[in-house]
C-alpha positions in Angstrom: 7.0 -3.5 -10.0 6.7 -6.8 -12.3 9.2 -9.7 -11.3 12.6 -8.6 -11.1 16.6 -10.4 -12.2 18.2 -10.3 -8.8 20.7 -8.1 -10.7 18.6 -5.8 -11.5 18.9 -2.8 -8.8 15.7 -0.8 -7.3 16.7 2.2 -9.4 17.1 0.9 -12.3 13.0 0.4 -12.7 10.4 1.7 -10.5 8.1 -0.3 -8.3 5.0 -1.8 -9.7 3.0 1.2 -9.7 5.3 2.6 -12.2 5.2 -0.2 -14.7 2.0 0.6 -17.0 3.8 2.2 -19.6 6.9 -0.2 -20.0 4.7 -3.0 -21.6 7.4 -4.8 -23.5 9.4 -4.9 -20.8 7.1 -6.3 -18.5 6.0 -8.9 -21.2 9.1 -9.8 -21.2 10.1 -10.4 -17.8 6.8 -12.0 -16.9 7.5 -14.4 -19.6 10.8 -15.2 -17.9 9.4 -15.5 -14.2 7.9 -18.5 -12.7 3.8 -18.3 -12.6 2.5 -17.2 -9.5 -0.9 -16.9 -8.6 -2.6 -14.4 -5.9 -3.2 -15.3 -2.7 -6.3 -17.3 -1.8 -9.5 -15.6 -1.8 -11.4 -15.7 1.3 -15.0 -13.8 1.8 -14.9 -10.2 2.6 -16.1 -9.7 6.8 -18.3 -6.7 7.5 -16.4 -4.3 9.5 -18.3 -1.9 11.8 -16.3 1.2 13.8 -17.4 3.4 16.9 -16.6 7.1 16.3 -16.4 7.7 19.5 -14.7 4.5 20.8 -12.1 5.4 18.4 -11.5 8.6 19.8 -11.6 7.6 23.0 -9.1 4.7 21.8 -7.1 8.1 20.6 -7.6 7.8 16.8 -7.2 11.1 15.3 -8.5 11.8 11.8 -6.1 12.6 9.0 -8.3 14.1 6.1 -10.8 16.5 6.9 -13.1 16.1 4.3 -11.9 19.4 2.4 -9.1 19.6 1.5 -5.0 18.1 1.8 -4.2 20.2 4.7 -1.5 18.1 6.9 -0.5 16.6 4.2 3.1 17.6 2.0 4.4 16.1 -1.2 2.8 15.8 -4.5 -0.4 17.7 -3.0 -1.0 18.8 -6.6 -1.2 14.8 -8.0 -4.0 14.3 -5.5 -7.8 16.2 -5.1 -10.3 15.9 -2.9 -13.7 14.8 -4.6 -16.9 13.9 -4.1 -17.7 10.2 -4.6 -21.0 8.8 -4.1 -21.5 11.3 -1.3 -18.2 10.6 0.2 -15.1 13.2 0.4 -12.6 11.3 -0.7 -9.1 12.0 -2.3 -8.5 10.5 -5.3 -4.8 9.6 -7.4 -5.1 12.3 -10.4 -2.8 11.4 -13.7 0.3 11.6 -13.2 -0.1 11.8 -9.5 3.4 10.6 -7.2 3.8 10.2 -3.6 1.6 12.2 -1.6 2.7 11.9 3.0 1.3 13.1 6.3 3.4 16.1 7.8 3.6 14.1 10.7 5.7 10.9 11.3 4.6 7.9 13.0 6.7 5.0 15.1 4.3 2.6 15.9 0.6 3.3 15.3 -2.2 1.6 13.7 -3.7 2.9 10.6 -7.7 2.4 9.6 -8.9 3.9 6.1 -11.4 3.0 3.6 -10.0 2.3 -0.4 -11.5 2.2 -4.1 -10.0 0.8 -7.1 -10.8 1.2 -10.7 -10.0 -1.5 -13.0 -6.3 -2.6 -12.8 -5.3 -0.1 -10.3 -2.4 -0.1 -8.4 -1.1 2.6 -5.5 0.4 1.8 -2.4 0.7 2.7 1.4 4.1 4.3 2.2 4.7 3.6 6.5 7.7 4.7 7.9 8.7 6.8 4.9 11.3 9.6 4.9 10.0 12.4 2.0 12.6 11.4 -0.5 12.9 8.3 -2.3 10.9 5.5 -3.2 8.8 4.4 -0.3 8.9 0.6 -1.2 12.9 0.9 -0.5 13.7 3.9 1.6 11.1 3.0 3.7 8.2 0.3 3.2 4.9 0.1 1.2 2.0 -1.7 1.9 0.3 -2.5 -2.2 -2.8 -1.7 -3.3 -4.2 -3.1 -6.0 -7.2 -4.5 -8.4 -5.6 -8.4 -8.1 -8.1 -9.7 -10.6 -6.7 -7.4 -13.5 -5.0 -9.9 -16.2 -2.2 -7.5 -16.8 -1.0 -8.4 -13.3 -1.1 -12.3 -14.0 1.6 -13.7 -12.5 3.3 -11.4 -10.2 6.0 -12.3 -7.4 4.0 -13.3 -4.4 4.9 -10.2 -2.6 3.5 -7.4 -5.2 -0.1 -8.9 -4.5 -2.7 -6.7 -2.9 -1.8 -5.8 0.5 2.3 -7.4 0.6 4.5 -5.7 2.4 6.0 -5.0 -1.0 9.4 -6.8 -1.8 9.3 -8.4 2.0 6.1 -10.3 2.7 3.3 -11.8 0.9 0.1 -11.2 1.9 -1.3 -14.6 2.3 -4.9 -14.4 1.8 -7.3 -11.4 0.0 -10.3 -10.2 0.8 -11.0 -7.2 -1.7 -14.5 -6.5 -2.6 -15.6 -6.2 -6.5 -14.1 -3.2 -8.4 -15.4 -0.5 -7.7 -16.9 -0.8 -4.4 -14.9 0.7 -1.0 -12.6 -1.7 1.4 -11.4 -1.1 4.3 -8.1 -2.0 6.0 -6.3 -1.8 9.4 -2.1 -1.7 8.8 -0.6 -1.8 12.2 3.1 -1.4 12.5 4.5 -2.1 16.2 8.0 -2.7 16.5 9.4 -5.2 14.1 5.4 -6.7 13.6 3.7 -6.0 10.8 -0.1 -6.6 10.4 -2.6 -5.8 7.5 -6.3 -6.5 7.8 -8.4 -6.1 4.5 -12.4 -6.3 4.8 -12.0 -8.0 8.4 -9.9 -10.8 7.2 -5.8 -11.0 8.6 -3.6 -11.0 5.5 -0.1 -10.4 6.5 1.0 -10.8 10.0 4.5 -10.9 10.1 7.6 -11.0 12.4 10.1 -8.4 9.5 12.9 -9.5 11.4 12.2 -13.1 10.3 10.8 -12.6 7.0 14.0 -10.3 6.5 16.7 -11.9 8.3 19.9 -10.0 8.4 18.3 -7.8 5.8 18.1 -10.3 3.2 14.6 -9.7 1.5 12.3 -12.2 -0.7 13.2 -9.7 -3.2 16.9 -9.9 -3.4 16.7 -6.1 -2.8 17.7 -3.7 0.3 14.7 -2.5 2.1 15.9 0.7 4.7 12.7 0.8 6.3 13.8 -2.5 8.1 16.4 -0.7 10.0 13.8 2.3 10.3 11.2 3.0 13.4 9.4 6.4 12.4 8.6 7.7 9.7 5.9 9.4 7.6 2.4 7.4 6.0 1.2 8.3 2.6 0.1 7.3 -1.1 2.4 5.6 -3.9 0.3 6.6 -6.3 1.9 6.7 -10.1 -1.4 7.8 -12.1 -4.3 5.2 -11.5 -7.8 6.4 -9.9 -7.4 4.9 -6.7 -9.4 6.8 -3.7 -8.7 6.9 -0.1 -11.6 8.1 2.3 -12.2 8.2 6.6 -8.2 7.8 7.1 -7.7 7.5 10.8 -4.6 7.0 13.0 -3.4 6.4 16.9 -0.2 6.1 18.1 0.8 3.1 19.9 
């Protein structure tokens, strides 16, 4: 979602992802908003896992390379494919929210991500099934920051914000085109993203949220929430997720 009137409520326009085909009206508002810039850009880190460490840490995988088995939602907006040897599954036109069967409390989330040029998804944590993650529950974005139709944003719809509550302060992503990889953990209250071995939120949601109050001006449920399911806010860009992992904390 492009920059928002205060009066304007969460359902009266969907979140950011939604936005590519009301041009004049994001024209409009952008116009109307103060300039923002991304967050800093810092070097990508290289970022090795252990298999095996990570299963004996208790990560368990949640794509098998196949198929979207354990997985529920808009299973038919999402397919598995192969990209550049890599199962991966990929946003298809048209594609919604897509969640893991399972819900999660606190746990710590590793994947890898592509983006195309301007794409945009998102990371649904603590969702329920219904209902627009990034308010019924909470959604980390992802998405291509160097696109110019996404010049100045709010500070919390950059890459890797925990959208509409904290601004990622820093990014990381590699060129277009090429895979990241990030680590979203979600204990308690604490939020913390890491993209391409770089810290880019790390947040207390009680404090950056105090009595509910959001940067947004909107209600976010998932700050009163403590499970709940992960998935994809897709809304029709190629975006690809691969080597999706999980433990419970």
């Amino acid at each position: 979602m492009l920059a928002r009137a205060t009066s304007i409520l969460p359902t009266d326009f969907p979140t950011l992802s939604r936005m590519h085909t009301a041009t004049a009206l994001v024209a409009f508002v952008a116009a109307c908003a103060p300039v923002t810039l991304p967050p800093t850009t810092v070097a990508p880190k290289p970022v090795e896992f252990d298999a095996a460490k990570e299963k004996a840490d208790g990560f368990i995988t949640l794509f098998n390379g196949k198929d979207l088995d354990g997985w529920v939602g808009d299973t038919k907006g999402y397919k598995v494919e192969d990209h550049k040897g890599a199962a991966a599954i990929f946003c298809q036109p048209n594609g919604t929210n897509l969640f893991t069967k399972d819900e999660f409390a606190d746990f710590e989330l590793r994947f890898e991500f592509v983006l195309t040029p301007g794409g945009n998804n998102g990371i649904a944590l603590r969702s329920p099934l219904e209902g627009d993650p990034a308010y019924v529950g909470f959604e980390c974005q992802v998405l291509d920051n160097t696109a110019d139709m996404y010049k100045g944003l709010q500070v919390w719809q950059y890459h890797g914000s925990i959208y509409g509550v904290s601004a990622a302060t820093a990014t990381a992503l590699r060129p277009v085109g090429e895979w990241n990889q990030e680590t979203i953990t979600m204990k308690g209250n604490h939020a913390k993203v890491e993209l391409n071995g770089v810290v880019i939120v790390d947040v207390d949601l009680d404090k950056a949220a105090p009595e509910g109050k959001t940067v947004s001006g909107h209600k976010v449920d998932g700050l009163a929430r403590k499970t709940g399911h992960v998935g994809f806010c897709g809304h029709g860009d190629r975006v690809g997720y691969k080597n999706l992992r999980v433990r419970k904390l």
